[in-house]
ROLO-377111 format. One line per field, with one value per residue (C-alpha): residue in three letters; x, y, z. Coordinates in nm, 2 decimals. Last residue first. Layout:
# ROLO-377111
r = (ALA	...)
px = (X	...)
py = (Y	...)
pz = (Z	...)
END
This chain:
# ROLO-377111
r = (UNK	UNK	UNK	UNK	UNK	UNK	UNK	UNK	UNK	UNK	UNK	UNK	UNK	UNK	UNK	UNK	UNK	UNK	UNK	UNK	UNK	UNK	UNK	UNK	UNK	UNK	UNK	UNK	UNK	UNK	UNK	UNK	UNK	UNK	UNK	UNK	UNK	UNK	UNK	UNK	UNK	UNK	UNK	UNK	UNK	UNK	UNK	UNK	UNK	UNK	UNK	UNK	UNK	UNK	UNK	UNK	UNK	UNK	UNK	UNK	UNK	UNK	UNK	UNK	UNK	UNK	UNK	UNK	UNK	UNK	UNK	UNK	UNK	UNK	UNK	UNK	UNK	UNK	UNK	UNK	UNK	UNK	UNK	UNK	UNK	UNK	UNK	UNK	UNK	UNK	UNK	UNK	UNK	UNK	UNK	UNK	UNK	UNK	UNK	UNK	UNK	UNK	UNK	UNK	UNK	UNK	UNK	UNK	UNK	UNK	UNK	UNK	UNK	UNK	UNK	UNK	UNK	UNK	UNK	UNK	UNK	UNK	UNK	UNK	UNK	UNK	UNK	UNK	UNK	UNK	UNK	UNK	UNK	UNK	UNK	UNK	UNK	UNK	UNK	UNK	UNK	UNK	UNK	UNK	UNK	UNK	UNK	UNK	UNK	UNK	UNK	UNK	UNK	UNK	UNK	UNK	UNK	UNK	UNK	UNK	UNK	UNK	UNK	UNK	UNK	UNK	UNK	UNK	UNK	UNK	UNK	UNK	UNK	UNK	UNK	UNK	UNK	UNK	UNK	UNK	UNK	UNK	UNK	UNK	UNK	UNK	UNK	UNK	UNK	UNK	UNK	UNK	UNK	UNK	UNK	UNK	UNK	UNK	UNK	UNK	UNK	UNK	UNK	UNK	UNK	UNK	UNK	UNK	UNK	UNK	UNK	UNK	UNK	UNK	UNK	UNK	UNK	UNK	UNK	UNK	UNK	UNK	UNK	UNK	UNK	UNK	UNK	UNK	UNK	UNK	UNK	UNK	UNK	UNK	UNK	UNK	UNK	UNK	UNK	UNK	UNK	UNK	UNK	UNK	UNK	UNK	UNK	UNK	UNK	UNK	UNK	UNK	UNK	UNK	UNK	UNK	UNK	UNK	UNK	UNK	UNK	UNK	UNK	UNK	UNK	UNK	UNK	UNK	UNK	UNK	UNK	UNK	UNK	UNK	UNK	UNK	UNK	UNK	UNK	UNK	UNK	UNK	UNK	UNK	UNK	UNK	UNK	UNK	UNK	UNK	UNK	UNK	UNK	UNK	UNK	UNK	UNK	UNK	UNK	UNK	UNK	UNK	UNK	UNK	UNK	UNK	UNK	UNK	UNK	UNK	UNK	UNK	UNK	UNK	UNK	UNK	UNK	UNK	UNK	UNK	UNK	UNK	UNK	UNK	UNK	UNK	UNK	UNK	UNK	UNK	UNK	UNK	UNK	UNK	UNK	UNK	UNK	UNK	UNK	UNK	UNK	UNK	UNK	UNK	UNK	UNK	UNK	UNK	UNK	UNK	UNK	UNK	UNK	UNK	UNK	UNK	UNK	UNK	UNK	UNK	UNK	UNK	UNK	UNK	UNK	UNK	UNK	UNK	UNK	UNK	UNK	UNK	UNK	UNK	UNK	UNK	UNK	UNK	UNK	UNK	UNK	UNK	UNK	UNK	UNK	UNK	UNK	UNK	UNK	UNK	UNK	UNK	UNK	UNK	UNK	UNK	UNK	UNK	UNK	UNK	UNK	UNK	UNK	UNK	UNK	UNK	UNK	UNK	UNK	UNK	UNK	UNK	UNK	UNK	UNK	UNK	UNK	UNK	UNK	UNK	UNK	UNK	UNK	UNK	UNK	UNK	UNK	UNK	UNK	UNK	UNK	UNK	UNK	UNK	UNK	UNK	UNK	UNK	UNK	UNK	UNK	UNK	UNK	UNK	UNK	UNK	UNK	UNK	UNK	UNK	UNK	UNK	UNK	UNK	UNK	UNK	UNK	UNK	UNK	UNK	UNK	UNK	UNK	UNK	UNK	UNK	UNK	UNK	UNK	UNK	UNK	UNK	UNK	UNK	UNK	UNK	UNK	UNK	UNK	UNK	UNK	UNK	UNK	UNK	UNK	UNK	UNK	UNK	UNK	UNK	UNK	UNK	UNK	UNK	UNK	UNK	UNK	UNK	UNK	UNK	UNK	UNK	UNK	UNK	UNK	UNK	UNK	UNK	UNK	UNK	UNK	UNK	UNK	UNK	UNK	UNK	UNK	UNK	UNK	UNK	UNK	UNK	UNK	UNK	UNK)
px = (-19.58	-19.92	-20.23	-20.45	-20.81	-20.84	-20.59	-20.25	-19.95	-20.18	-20.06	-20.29	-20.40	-20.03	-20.04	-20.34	-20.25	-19.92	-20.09	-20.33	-20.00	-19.89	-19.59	-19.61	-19.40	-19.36	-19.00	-18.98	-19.27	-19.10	-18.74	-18.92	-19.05	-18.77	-18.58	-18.90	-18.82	-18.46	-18.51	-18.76	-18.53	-18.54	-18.75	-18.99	-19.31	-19.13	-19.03	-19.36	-19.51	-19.27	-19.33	-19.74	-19.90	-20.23	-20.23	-20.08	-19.80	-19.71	-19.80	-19.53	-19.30	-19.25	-19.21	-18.90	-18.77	-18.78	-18.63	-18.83	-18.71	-19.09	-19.24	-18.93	-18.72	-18.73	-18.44	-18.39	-18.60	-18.51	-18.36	-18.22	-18.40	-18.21	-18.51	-18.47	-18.40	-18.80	-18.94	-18.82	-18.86	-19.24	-19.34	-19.18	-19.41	-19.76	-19.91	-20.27	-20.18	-20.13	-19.80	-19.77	-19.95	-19.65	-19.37	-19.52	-19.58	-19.17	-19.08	-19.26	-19.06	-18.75	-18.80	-18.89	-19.27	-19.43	-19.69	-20.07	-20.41	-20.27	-20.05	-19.70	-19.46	-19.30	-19.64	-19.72	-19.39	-19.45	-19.80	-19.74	-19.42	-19.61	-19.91	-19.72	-19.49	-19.87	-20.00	-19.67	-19.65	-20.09	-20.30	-20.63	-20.57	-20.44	-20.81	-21.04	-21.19	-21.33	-21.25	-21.05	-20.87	-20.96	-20.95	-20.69	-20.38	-20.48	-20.63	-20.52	-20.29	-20.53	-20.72	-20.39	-20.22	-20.45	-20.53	-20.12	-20.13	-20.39	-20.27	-20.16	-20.50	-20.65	-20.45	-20.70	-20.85	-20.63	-20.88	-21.06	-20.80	-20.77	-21.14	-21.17	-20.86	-21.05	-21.34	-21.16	-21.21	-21.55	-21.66	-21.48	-21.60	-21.94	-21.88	-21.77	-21.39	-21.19	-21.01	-20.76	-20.89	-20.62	-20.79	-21.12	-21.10	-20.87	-21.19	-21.21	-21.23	-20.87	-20.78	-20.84	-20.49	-20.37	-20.18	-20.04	-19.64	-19.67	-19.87	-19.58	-19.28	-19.49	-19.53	-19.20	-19.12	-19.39	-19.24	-18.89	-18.99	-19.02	-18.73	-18.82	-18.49	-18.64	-19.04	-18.93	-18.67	-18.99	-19.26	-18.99	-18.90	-19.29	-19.40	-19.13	-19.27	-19.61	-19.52	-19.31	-19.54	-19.80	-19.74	-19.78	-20.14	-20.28	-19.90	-19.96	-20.19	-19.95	-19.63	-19.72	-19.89	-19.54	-19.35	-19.55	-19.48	-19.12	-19.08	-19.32	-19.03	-18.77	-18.95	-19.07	-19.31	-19.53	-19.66	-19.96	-19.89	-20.10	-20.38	-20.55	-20.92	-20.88	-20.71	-21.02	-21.26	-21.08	-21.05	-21.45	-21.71	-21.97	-22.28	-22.40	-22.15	-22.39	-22.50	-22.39	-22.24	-22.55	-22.79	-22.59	-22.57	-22.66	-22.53	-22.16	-22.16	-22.29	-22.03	-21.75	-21.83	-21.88	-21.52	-21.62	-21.59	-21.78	-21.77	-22.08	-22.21	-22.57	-22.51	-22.36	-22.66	-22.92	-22.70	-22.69	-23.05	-23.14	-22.87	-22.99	-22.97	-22.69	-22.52	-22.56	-22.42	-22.11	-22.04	-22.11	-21.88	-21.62	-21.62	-21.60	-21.30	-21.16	-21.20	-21.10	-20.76	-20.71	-20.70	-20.51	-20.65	-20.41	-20.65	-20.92	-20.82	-20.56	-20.67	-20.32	-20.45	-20.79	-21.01	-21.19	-20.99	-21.34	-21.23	-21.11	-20.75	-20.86	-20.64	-20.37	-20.11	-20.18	-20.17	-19.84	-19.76	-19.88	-19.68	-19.35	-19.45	-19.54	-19.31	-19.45	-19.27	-19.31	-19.67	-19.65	-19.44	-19.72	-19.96	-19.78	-19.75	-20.17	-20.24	-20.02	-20.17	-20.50	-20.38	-20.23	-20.56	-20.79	-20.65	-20.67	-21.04	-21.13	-20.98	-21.34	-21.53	-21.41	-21.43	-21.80	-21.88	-21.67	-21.92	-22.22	-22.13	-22.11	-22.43	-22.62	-22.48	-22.20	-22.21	-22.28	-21.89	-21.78	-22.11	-22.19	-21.83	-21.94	-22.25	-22.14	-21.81	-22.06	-22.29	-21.96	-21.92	-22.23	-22.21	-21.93	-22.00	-21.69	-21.69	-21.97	-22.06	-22.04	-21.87	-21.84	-22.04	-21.87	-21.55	-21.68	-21.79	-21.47	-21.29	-21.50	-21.34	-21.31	-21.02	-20.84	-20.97	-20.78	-20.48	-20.46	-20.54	-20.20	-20.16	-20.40	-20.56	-20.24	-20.40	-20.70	-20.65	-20.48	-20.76	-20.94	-20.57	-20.37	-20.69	-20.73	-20.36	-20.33	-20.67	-20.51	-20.22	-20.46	-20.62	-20.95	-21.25	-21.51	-21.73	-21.39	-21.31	-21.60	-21.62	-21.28	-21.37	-21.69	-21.50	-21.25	-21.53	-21.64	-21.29	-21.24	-21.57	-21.57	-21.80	-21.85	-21.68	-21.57	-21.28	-21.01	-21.21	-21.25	-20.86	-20.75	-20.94	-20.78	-20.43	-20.53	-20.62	-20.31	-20.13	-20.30	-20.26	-19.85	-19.93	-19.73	-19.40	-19.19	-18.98	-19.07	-18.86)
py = (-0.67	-0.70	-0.68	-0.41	-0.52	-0.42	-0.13	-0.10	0.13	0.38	0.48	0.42	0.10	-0.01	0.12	-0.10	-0.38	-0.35	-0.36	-0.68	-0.82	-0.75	-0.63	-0.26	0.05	0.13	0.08	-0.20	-0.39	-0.36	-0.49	-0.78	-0.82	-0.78	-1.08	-1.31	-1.21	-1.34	-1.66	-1.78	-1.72	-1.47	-1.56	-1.26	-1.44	-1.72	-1.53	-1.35	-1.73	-1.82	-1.51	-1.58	-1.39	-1.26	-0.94	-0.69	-1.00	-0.88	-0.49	-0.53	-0.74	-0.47	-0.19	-0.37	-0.38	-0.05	0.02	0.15	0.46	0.52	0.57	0.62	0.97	1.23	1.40	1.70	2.05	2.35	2.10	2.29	2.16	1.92	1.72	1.45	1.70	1.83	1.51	1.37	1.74	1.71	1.40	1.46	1.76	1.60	1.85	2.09	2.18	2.55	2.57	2.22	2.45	2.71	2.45	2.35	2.67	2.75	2.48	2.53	2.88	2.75	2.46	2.80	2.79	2.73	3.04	3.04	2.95	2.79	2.59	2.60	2.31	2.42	2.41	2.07	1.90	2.02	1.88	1.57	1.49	1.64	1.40	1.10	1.14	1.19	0.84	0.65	0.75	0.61	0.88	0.77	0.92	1.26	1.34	1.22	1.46	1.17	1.39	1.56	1.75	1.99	1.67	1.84	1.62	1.64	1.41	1.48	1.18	0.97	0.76	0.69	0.58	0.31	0.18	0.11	-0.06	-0.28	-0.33	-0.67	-0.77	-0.79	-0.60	-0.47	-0.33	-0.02	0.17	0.18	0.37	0.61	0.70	0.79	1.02	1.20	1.25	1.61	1.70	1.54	1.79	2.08	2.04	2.09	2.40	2.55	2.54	2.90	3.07	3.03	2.69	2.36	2.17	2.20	2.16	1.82	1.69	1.51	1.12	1.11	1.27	0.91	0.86	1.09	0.91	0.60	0.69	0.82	0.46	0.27	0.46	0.48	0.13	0.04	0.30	0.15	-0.24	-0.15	-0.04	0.33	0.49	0.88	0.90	0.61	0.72	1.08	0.96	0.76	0.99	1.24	0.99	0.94	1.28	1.33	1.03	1.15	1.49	1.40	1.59	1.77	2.12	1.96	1.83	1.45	1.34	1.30	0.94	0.81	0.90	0.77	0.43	0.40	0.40	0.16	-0.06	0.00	-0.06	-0.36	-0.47	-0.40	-0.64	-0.93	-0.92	-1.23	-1.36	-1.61	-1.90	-1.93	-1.68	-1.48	-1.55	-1.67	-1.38	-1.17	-1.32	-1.33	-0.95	-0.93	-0.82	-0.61	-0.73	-0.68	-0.91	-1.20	-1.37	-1.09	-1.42	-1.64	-1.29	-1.15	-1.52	-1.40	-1.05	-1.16	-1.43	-1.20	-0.92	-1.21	-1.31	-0.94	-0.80	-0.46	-0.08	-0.17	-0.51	-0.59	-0.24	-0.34	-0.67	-0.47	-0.24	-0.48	-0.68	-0.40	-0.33	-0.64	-0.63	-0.32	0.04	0.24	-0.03	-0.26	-0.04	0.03	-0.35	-0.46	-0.12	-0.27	-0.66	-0.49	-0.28	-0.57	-0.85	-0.61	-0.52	-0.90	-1.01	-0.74	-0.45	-0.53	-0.83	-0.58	-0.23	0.03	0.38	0.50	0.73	0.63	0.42	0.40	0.13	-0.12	-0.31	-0.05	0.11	0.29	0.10	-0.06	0.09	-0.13	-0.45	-0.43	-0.41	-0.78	-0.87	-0.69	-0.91	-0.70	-0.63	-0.36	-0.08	-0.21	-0.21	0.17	0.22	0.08	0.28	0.55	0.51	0.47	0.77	0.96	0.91	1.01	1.31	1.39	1.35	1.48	1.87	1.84	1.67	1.94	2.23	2.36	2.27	2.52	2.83	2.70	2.66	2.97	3.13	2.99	3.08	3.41	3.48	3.29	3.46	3.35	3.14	2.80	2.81	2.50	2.30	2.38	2.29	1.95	1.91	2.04	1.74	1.53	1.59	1.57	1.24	1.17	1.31	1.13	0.79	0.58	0.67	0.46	0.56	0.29	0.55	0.92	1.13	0.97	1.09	1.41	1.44	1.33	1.57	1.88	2.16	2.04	2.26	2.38	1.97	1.82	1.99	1.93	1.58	1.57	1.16	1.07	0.83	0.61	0.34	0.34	0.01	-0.14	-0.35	-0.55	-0.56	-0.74	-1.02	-1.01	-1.03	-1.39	-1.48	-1.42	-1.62	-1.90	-1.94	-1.84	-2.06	-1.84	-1.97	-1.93	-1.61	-1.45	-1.55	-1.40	-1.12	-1.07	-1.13	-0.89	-0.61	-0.64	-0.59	-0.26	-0.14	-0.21	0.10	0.27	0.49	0.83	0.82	0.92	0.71	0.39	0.46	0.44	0.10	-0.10	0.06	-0.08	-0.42	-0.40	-0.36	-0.68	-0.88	-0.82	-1.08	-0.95	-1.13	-0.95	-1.08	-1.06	-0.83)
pz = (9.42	9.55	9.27	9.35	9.41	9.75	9.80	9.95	10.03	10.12	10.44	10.65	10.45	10.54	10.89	10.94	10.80	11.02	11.34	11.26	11.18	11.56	11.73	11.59	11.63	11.21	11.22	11.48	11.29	10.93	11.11	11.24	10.88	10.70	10.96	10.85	10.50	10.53	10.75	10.45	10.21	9.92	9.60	9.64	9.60	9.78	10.07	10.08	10.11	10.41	10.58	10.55	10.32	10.42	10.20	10.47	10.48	10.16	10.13	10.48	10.21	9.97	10.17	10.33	10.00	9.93	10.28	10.57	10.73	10.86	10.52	10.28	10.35	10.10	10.07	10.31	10.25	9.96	9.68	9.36	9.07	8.88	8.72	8.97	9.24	9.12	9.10	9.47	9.63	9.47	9.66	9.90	9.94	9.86	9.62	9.72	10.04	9.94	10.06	9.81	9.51	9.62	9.57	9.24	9.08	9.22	9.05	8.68	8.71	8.76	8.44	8.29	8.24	7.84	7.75	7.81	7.63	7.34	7.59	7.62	7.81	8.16	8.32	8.22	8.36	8.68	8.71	8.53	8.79	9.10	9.03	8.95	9.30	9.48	9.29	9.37	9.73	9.77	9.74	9.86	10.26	10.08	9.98	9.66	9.41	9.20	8.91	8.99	9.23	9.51	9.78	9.96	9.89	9.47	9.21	8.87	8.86	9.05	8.79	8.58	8.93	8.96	8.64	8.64	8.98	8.84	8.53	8.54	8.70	8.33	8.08	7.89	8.20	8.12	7.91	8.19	8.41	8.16	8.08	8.46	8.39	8.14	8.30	8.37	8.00	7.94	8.27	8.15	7.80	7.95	8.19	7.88	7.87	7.87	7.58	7.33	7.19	7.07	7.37	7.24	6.84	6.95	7.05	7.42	7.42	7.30	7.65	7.83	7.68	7.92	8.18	7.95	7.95	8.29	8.43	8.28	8.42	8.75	8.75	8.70	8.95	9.23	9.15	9.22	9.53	9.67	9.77	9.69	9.42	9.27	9.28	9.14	8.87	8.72	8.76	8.59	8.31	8.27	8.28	8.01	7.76	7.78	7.69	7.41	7.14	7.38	7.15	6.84	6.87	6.82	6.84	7.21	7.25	6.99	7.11	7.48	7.31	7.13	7.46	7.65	7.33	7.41	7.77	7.74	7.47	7.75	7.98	7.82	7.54	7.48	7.12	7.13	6.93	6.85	6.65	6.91	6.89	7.28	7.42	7.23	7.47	7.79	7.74	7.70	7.43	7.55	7.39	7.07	6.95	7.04	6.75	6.44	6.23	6.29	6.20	5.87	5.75	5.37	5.36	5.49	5.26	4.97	5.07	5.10	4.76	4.64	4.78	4.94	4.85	4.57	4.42	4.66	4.81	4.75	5.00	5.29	5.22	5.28	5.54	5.76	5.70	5.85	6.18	6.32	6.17	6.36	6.52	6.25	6.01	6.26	6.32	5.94	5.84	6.05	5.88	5.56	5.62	5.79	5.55	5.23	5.45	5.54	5.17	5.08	4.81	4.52	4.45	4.31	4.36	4.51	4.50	4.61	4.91	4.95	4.82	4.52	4.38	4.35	4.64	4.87	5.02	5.31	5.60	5.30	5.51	5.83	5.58	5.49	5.89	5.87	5.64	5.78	6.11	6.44	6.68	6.87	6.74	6.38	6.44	6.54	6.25	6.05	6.18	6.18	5.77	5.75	5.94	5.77	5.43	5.58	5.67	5.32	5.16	5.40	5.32	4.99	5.02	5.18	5.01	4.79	5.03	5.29	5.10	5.02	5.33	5.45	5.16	5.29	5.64	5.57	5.36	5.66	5.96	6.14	6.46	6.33	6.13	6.27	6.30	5.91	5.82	5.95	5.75	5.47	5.47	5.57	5.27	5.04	5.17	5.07	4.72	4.67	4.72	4.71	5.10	5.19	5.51	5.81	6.04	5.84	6.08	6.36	6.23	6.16	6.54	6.67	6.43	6.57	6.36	5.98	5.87	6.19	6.36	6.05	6.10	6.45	6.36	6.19	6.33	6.59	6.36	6.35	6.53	6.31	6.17	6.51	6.63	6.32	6.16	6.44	6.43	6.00	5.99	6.15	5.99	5.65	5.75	5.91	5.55	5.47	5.53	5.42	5.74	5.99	5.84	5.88	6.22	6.28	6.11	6.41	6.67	6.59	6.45	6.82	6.93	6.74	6.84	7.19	7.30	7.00	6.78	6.82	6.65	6.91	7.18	6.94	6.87	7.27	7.28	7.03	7.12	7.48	7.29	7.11	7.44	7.55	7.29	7.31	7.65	7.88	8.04	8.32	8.56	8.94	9.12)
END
């Protein structure tokens, strides 16, 4: 197995990516306002340090937004929506924010009549800001234990608990001031509010009111710098900013995590994506362990379970598009929700392009772990012929380990229970039936049929080198990839071609596509 090395950019960039869907923000937000501090940087000619913690700062501030957002949402309702409410606002100015505040307890209480809502309004008011408090707190002490999770410098997880800390001590939740505020912090915040102001008002009024908060929330020489070259320092941003892009901002040199530490940063994007609501807390981590067990004790290669470890760890992080309000309801999804909700996995697999053609495999198992055998899935309702082993084991190990947790909606399964739901959906041809033996003796379910066999009594490795030679690689190149011996991966692939009743390559492509063991696009082994 080929050893692993990621780039730590890249999970930050997934982080990055999973927060602008929890807040609402804009496509790319948390990179544009990388690009953009970085630029600021260069013209203020701050120091490398301060750079260093500008670029982890710029896309991990909100990475602890998920934290007691089920408290948030009870109060506020739609948390997405007050977030986008609040994006470029200055937050020193009370009776903004308390126009946001009105304007969000307006949408949560829309269906009762005018002397009711007024006095929920008012009932409402008059806790907000106790309620936000603590919240906000939180955010900024996950943060930093996400950045300790991922390796990050104790300087540079100072920083990730400054979050809402603002020049003029008017921030939030030690009303730090002045110099307190750190130099990367008062960068940030300012270069974010440039990004959302400009957004909503172009790049002129963005430096009109960038300029008019100087020694308010922001620092006044970098407000005035900031105000002054608003249309050199904005060139470009308004386009989609790319991976290769924020690889090269990255301060050197650039930090790699081997395998254990992808293990762990895996690990802290699970616990993030589920802390939004107490009863998904761990569920990431389960379906993974499952997905995991299942794609061992089903024979796939080493590759398939990393990836299924991975992919379960990641699955729902496209669910930080949908409010919290929604999945915390006792009742049915509008036809609406429904749709957001089961885009879901869609939002997934992009979120994964952070890692380039490293997450490949990743991207896609996230797509497909709703999808079903009959095409009654979602949301590209796809058939059996898409479902590669990996996808159908990830699918069986999210679906069982769903029904045994409780939902507002419904009551948590036995681990019994949860089996018999699965063994009926595969009656119903909805679930691959290996794959849900493999998942369910994993998780000590008594077995009803034999083990799952691999395709055609092939070994893992065997597996291996037909997606090999299926992607034009001569027996001498799959015995490098591999680092076997020439002799040896010629002898696999005889034994491949005997298995699967072939004599030909042409043959074996075939099968391979047949099966779903490979894609174009999907990085082999």
């Amino acid at each position: 197995m080929t050893r692993v090395s990621i780039r730590r950019a890249d999970f930050m960039m997934v982080l990055a990516y999973a927060s602008d869907l929890a807040t609402g923000h804009s496509r790319d937000f948390a990179l544009k306002s990388c690009v953009l501090a970085m630029r600021i940087a260069e013209l203020a000619g701050l120091s490398e340090q301060v750079r260093r913690n500008a670029y982890h700062q710029s896309m991990l501030r909100y990475v602890g937004c998920n934290a007691d957002t089920d408290l948030l949402s009870a109060t506020f309702g739609d948390e997405i929506a007050l977030r986008q409410d609040l994006v470029g606002l200055d937050m020193g100015d009370r009776a903004e924010l308390g126009r946001v505040f009105v304007q969000s307890f307006k949408r949560l209480y829309y269906d009762l009549d005018p002397d009711a809502q007024a006095k929920a309004i008012e009932a409402a008011m008059s806790q907000a800001l106790a309620v936000a408090r603590p919240v906000l707190t939180a955010h900024c002490e996950v943060a930093q234990r996400i950045g300790e999770r991922l390796g990050l410098s104790d300087q540079i997880r100072r920083n990730l608990g400054q979050i809402y800390e603002r020049w003029d001590g008017k921030g939030l939740p030690r009303g730090s001031s002045g110099e307190d505020v750190l130099p990367a912090v008062r960068l940030i915040t300012l270069a974010q509010d440039a990004i959302a102001l400009s957004e909503a008002a172009g790049i002129d009024r963005m430096a009109e009111t960038i300029a008019s908060r100087a020694d308010g929330p922001y620092e006044a020489g970098l407000a005035r710098l900031v105000s002054a070259n608003s249309a050199v320092l904005m060139e470009g941003i308004g386009t989609t900013v790319d991976r290769e892009t924020i690889l090269a901002l990255e301060p050197n040199p650039p930090v790699m995590l081997d395998e254990a530490a992808c293990d762990e940063a895996f690990l802290a994007i699970a616990d993030m994506i589920d802390m939004r609501m107490p009863f998904t807390l761990g569920h990431s981590r389960m379906v993974a362990e499952l997905a995991e067990g299942g794609g061992a004790r089903a024979g796939l290669p080493a590759t398939d379970v990393q990836a299924l470890r991975w992919a379960g760890c990641i699955h729902d992080i496209g669910e930080l598009v949908v409010p919290v309000a929604t999945w915390m309801r006792n009742g049915p999804l509008s036809v609406r929700e429904r749709d957001a909700a089961q885009l879901h996995a869609y939002y997934g697999e992009r979120a994964l392009a952070s890692f380039g053609r490293d997450g490949d495999a990743m991207a896609g198992l996230v797509l497909r772990h709703h999808e079903r055998l009959d095409g009654s899935g979602y949301h590209r309702k796809v058939g059996g012929s898409d479902l590669s082993p990996a996808a159908r084991i990830l699918a069986a190990a999210e679906a069982f380990q769903t029904s045994r947790e409780e939902r507002p909606h419904r009551k948590a399964m036995s681990s019994e229970a949860a089996a018999a739901q699965l063994r009926t959906a595969v009656r119903e041809g909805c679930i691959c039936p290996d794959a849900a033996e493999a998942v369910l003796s994993f998780a000590g379910q008594p077995s009803r049929r034999a083990p799952p066999r691999p395709l055609a009594g092939m070994t893992s490795r065997e597996i291996e080198v037909l997606r090999l030679i299926a992607a034009g690689l001569t027996a001498k190149e799959a015995a490098r990839k591999l680092d076997i011996s020439p002799k040896t991966a010629d002898h696999h692939i005889q034994s491949v071609y005997s298995k699967i009743g072939v004599t030909t390559r042409a043959a074996a492509v075939l099968y391979a596509v047949e099966h779903s063991l490979i894609r174009p696009g999907e990085t082999q082994v």
